[in-house]
C-alpha positions as CSV (number, residue, x, y, z in Angstrom):
1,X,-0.2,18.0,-20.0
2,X,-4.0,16.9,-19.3
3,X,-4.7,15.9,-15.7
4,X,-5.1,11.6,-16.1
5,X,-1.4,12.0,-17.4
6,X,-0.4,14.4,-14.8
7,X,-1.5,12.0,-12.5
8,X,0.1,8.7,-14.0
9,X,3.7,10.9,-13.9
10,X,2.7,11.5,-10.4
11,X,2.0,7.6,-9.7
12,X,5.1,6.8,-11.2
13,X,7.1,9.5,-9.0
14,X,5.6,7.9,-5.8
15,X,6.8,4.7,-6.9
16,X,10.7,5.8,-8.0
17,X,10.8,7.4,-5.0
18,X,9.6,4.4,-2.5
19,X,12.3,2.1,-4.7
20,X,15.0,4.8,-4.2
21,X,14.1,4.6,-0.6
22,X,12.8,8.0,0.1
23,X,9.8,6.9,1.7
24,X,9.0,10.7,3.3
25,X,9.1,12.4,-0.7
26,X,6.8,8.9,-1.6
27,X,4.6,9.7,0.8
28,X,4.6,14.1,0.2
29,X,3.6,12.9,-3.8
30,X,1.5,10.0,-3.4
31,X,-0.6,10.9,-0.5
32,X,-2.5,13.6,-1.4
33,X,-2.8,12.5,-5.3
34,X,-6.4,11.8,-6.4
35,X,-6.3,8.9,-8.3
36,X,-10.0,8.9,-9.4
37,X,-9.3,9.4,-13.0
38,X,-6.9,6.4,-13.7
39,X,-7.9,2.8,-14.0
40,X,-9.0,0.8,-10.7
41,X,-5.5,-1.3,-11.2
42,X,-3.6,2.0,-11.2
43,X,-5.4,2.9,-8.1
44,X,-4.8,0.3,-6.3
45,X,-1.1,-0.4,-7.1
46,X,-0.4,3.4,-6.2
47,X,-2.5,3.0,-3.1
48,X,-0.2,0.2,-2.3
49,X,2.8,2.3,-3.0
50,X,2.0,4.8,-0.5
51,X,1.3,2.1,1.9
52,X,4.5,0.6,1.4
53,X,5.8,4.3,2.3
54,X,3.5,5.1,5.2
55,X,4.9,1.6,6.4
56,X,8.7,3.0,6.1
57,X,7.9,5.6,8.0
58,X,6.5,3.9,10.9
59,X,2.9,5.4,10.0
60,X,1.5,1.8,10.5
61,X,-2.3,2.4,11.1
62,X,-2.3,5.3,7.8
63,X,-0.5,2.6,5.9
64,X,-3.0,-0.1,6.7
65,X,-5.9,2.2,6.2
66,X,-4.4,2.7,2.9
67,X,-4.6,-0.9,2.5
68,X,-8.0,-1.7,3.2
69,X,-9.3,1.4,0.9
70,X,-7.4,-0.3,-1.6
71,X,-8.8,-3.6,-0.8
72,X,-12.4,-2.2,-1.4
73,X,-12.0,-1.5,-5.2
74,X,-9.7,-3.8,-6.4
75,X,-9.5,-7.1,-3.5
76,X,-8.0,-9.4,-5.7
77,X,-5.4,-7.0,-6.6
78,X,-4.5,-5.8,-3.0
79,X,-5.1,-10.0,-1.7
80,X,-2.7,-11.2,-4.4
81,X,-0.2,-8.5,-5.1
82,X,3.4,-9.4,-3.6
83,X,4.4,-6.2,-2.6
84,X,0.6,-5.6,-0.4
85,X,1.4,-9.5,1.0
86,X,5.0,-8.9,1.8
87,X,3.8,-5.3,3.7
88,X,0.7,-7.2,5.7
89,X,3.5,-9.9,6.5
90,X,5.8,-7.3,7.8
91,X,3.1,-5.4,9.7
92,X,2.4,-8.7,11.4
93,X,5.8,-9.4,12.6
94,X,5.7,-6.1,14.9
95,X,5.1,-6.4,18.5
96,X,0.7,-5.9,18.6
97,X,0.2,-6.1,15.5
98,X,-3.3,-4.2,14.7
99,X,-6.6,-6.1,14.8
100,X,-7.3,-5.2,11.2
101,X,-3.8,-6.2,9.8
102,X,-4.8,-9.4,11.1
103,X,-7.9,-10.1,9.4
104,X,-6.8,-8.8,6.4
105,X,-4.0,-11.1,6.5
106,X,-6.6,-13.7,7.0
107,X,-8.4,-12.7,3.7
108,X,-5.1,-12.8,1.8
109,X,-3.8,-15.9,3.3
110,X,-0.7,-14.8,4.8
111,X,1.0,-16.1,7.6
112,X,4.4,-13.8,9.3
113,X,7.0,-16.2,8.5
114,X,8.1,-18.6,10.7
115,X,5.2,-18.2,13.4
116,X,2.3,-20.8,12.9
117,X,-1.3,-19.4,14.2
């Protein structure tokens, strides 16, 4: 198996196993997986995958860093995408939320629900 599939069987591991709710074997497959050689929209919806994980896992600061790297090669992807809007939204309903969580959730337009800023 070339490496670009290699990588897209990876992707889709990390993304069975975040569904399945096994956050910590996400995280083992997705995080150290270079995914230089697939398309930007692959990149970005795995990087947003292992976010999702890191988030699980209470790795909130990896998970946003995540988030932002994602956000600087595809933005519209990571501002528009429900799953990266419903993780910044639950991110900003912990107590402190980080600084960056909310100015990216100022980019995206989201809003924790029920508290009006």
């Amino acid at each position: 198996m070339d490496r670009v599939r290699a990588d897209h069987v990876s992707i889709h591991k990390t993304t069975i196993a975040i569904e399945l709710g096994d956050a910590q074997r996400a995280i083992a497959i997705g995080a150290p997986l270079d995914t230089s050689t697939v398309p930007v929209e692959r990149q970005v919806r795995h990087a947003i995958e292992t976010a999702r994980a890191l988030a699980r896992w209470n790795r909130i600061d990896d998970a946003l860093a995540t988030l932002l790297d994602a956000e600087v090669i595809g933005p519209d992807q990571v501002r528009y995408h429900r799953l990266s809007r419903d993780l910044v939204r639950d991110i900003l309903t912990r107590p402190r939320p980080p600084r960056l969580a909310v100015e990216l959730s100022d980019r995206m337009g989201v809003r924790p629900e029920g508290l009006r800023w």
